[in-house]
C-alpha positions in Angstrom: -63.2 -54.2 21.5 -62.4 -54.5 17.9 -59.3 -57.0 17.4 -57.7 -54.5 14.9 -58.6 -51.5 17.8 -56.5 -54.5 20.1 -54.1 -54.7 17.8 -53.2 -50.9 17.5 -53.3 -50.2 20.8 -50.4 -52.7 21.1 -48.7 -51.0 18.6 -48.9 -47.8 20.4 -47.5 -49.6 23.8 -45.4 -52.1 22.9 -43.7 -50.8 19.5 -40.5 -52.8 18.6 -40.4 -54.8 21.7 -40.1 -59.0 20.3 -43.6 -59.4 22.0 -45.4 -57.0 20.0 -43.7 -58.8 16.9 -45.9 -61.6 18.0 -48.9 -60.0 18.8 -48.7 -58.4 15.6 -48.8 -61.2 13.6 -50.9 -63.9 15.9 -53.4 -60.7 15.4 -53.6 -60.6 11.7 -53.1 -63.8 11.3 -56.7 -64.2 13.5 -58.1 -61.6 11.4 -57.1 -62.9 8.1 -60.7 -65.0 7.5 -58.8 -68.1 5.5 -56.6 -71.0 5.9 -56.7 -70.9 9.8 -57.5 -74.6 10.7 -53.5 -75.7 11.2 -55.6 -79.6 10.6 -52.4 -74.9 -18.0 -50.8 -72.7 -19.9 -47.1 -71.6 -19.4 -46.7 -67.9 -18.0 -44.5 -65.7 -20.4 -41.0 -64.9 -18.5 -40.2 -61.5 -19.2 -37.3 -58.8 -18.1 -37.1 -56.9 -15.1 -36.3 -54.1 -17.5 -39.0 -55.1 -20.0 -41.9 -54.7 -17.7 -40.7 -51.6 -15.2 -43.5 -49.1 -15.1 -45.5 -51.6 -17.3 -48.6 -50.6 -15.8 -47.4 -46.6 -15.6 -47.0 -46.9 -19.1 -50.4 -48.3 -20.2 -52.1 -44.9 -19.1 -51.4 -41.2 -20.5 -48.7 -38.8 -18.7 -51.0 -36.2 -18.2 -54.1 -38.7 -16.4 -51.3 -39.6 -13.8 -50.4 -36.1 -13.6 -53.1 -35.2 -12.3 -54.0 -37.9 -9.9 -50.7 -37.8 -8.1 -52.2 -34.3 -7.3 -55.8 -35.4 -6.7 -56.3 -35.3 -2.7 -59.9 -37.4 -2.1 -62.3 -38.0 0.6 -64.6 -41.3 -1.0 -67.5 -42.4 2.3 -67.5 -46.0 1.4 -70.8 -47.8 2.7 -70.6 -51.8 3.3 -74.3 -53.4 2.7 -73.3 -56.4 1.9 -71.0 -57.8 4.6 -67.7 -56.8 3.1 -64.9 -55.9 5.8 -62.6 -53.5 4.0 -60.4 -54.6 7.8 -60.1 -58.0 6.5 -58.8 -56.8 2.8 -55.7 -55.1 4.8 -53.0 -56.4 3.3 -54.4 -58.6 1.0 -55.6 -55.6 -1.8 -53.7 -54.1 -5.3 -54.6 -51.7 -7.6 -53.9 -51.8 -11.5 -54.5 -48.2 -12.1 -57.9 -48.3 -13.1 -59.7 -50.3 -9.8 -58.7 -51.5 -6.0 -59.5 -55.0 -6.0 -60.3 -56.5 -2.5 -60.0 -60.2 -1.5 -61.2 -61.2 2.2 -61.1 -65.0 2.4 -64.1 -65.4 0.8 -65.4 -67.3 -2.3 -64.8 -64.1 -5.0 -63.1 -61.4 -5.8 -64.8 -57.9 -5.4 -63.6 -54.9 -7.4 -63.8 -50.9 -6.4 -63.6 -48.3 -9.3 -61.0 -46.2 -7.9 -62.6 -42.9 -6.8 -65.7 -44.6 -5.6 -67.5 -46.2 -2.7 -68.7 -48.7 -4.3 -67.9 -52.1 -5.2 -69.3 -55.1 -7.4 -67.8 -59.0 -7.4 -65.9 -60.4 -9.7 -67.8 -63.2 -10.3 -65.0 -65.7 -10.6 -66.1 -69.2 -11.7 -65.6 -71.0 -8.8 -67.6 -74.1 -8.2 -66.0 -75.6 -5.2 -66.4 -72.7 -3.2 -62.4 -71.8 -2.6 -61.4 -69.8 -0.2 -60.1 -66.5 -2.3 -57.1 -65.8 0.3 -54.7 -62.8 -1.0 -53.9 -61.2 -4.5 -50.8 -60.5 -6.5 -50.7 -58.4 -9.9 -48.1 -59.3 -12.1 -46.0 -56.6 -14.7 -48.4 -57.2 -17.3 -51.0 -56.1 -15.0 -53.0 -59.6 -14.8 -54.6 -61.1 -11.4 -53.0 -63.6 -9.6 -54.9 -65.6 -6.7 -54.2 -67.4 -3.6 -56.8 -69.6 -3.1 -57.7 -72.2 -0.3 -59.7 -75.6 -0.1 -62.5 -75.9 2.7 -60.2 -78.3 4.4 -57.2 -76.2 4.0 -55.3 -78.8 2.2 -55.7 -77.3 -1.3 -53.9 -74.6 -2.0 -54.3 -73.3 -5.9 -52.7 -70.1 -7.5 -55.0 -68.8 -10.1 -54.2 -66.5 -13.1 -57.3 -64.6 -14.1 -57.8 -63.5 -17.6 -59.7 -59.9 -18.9 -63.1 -60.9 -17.6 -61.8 -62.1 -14.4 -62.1 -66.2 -15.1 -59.2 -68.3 -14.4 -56.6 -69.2 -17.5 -54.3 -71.0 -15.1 -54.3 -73.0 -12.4 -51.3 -74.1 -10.3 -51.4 -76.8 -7.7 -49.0 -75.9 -4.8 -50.4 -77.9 -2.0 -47.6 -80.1 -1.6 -45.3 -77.3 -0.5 -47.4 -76.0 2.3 -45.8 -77.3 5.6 -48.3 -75.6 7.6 -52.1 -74.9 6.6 -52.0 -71.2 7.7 -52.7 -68.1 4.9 -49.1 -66.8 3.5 -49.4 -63.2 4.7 -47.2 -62.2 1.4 -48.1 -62.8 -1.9 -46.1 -61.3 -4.5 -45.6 -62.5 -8.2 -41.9 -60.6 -9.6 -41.7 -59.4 -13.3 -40.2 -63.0 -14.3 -43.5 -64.8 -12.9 -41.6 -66.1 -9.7 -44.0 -66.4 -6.8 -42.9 -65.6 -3.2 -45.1 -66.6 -0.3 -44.2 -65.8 3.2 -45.8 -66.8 6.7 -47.0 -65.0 9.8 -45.4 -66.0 12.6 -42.3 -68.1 12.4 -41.3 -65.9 9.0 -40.6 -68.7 7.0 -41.7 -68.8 3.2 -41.3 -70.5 -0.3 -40.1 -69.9 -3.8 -42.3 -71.0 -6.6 -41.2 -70.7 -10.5 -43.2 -69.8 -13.0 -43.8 -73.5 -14.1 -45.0 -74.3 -10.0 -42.2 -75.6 -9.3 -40.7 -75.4 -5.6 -37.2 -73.5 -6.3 -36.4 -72.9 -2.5 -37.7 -72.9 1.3 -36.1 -70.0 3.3 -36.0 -68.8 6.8 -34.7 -65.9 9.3 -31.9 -68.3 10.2 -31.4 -69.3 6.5 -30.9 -65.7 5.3 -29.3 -64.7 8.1 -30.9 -62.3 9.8 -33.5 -61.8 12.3 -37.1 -60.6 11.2 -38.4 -59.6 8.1 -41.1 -56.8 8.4 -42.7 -56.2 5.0 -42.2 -57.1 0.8 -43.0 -56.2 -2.2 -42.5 -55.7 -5.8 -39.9 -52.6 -6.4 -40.7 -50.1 -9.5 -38.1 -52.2 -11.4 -40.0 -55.7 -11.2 -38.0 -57.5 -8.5 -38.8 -58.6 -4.8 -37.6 -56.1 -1.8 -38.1 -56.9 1.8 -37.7 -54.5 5.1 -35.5 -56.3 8.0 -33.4 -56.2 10.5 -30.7 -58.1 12.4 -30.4 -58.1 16.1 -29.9 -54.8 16.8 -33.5 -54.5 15.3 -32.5 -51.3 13.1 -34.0 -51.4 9.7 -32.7 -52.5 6.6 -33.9 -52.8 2.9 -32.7 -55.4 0.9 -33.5 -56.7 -2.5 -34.3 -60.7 -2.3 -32.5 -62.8 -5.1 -35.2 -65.0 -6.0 -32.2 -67.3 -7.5 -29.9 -67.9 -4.9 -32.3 -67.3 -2.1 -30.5 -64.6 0.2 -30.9 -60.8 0.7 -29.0 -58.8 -1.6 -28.4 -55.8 1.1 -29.3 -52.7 -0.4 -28.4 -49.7 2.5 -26.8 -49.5 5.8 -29.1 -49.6 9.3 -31.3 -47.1 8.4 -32.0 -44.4 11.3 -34.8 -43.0 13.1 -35.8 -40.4 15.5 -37.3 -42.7 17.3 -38.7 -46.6 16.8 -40.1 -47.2 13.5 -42.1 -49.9 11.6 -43.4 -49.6 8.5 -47.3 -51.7 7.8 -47.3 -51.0 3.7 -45.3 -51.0 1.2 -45.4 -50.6 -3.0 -43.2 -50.1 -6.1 -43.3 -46.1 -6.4 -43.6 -44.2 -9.5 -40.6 -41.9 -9.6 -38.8 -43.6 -6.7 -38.3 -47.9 -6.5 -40.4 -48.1 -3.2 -42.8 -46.5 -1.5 -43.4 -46.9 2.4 -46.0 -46.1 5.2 -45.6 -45.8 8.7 -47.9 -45.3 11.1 -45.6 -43.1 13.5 -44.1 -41.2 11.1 -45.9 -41.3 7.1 -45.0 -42.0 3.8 -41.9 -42.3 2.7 -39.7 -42.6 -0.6 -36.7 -44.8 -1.1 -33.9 -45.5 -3.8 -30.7 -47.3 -3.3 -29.0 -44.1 -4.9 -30.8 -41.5 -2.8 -31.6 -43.4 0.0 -35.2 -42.8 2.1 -37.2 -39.6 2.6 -40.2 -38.9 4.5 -42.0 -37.2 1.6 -45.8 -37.1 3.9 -45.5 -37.1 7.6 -47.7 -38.0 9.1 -48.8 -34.6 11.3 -50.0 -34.0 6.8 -52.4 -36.9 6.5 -54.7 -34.7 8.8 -56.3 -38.0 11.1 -56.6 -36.7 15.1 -54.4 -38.1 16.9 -57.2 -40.5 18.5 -58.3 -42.1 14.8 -57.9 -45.2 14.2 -56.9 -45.6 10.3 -55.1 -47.9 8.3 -53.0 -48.3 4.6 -55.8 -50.2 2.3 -52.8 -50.0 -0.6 -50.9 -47.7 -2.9 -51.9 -46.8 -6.0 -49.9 -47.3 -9.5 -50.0 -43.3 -9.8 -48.5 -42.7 -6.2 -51.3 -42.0 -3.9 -52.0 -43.9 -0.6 -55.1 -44.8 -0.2 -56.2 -44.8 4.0 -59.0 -46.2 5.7 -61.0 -44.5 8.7 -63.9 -45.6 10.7 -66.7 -42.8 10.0 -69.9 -42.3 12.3 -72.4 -39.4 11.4 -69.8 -37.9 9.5 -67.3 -38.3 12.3 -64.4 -39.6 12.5 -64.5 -42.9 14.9 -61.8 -44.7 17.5 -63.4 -47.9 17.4 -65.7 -49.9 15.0 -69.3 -49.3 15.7 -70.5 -48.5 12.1 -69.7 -50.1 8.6 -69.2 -46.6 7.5 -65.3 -45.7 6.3 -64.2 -42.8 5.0 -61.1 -43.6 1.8 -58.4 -40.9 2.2 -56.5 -40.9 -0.7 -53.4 -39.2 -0.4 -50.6 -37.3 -2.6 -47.4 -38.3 -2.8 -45.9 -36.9 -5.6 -43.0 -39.6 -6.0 
């Protein structure tokens, strides 16, 4: 069986339960294809409220218009060895193309709207593990990239034509030689880097300097679920405490702690939410797989704007969110065979659902 099959079936039994916190991460942590052997010049700071919708803005009203209504089906074809399973997670989109990194030497690149993809072609001599990807306001590539020993560990900034115009050296912060499963670069160039399992990450400036080590413990609370980069430029996490009901806060990269942003937020039942984005007329977009997409603002709260019985999978698919797009839409992934949808992975065939949000 498929170890991302595995992995949802545990969902699907064990839900919020501390074990399948575990499970959850020890599995994508397996899965994640880099830095799993335990053994320039200055980036321009710039405004939170310079750079909002920086990418939004870069494209005409009435193209994005029209995409947020554009519902797609795209069969997408691997001949080459690319796992789109292994890019969970680790994928962004400017706009214009989903770019896919895997823990592999490059970077590949799919036109958005296509099955298709081409590498980058990123001059890479030494063979570095290319392990996650971060876009930053202006739109420009960020990489994560590992040694073959796992002791180098490099951030590259790639310019237009996808070659690196900065390198940072960050291997002396890395207490453990496991992939960050977070990446994210905020709209003043600070990098935040987050582990699997224990939770614990690191705060990198713009220069590459370590500005702070955090934990649960350290900000005082119990797990942390997912993060990103809000509409607005800065970092937002998902967590709880020990009651285990959800919170969203935004992180303050500066004094390191969780600038609460809403009350426990409730459910129907036990939620989780696997993906998460800056939204378009909202400051994050969410996906859950129990329950859909859904909007949120600190000044009118969450809304499930797509459940999930609208996404139109059978109940017995397996899918999963390959990323948001900078015009609203989610983009899922769903094993395909003849045409079919599948429950397990027997073909390289995957259909691209790309859904309307309209927020």
């Amino acid at each position: 069986m498929n170890l991302y099959i595995l992995f949802s079936w545990v969902i699907k039994m064990l839900k919020k339960q501390y074990v399948f916190k575990i499970v959850l991460f020890i599995v994508i942590l397996v899965l994640s294809g880099c830095g799993q052997n335990e053994n320039a010049n200055n980036q321009e700071g710039i405004s939170a409220a310079e750079t909002a919708n920086h990418r939004m803005n870069v494209e005409s009203g009435t193209k994005f218009t029209e995409a947020e209504k554009k519902a797609e089906d795209i069969l997408y074809h691997s001949e080459d060895g690319i796992d789109l399973l292994r890019a969970l997670h680790r994928c962004v989109s400017d706009g214009e193309n989903i770019y896919l990194v895997y823990g592999e030497p490059d970077l590949y690149i799919m036109p958005i709207g296509t099955g298709e993809h081409r590498p980058a072609n990123v001059n890479n001599p030494e063979k570095m593990d290319v392990c996650n990807i971060a876009l930053d306001a202006h739109g420009r590539i960020h990489l994560l990239v590992a040694g073959q020993d796992n002791e180098k560990w490099l951030i590259w900034r790639l310019d237009e034509n996808y070659q690196v115009d900065r390198e940072i050296d960050i291997s002396a912060y890395f207490e453990t030689k496991y992939m960050p499963l977070w990446f994210l670069v905020d709209a003043d160039g600070t990098y935040y880097l987050q582990w699997v399992i224990d939770r614990n990450g690191i705060i990198i400036d713009n220069e590459g300097a370590l500005r702070n080590r955090f934990t649960p413990e350290s900000l005082e609370i119990e797990w942390i679920y997912e993060a990103t980069v809000g509409k607005d430029g800065l970092i937002y996490i998902v967590y709880s405490h020990s009651d285990e009901k959800l919170e969203i806060g935004k992180f303050n990269v500066e004094k390191c702690l969780i600038e609460n942003e809403t009350l426990a937020l409730s459910f129907p039942g036990d939620e989780i939410f696997n993906a998460m984005a800056g939204g378009t007329d909202t400051n994050l977009l969410l996906f859950s797989p129990y329950s859909g997409v859904w909007a949120y603002d600190k000044e009118s709260g969450i809304e499930n704007l797509v459940p999930l019985s609208e996404i139109g999978f059978g109940s017995n698919t397996e899918f999963y969110p390959l990323t948001f797009l900078p015009d609203g839409r989610l983009v899922l992934l769903a094993g395909m065979a003849d045409g079919n949808y599948m429950d397990d992975e027997s073909s390289k065939d995957w259909l691209l659902r790309y859904i309307p949000i309209g927020k």
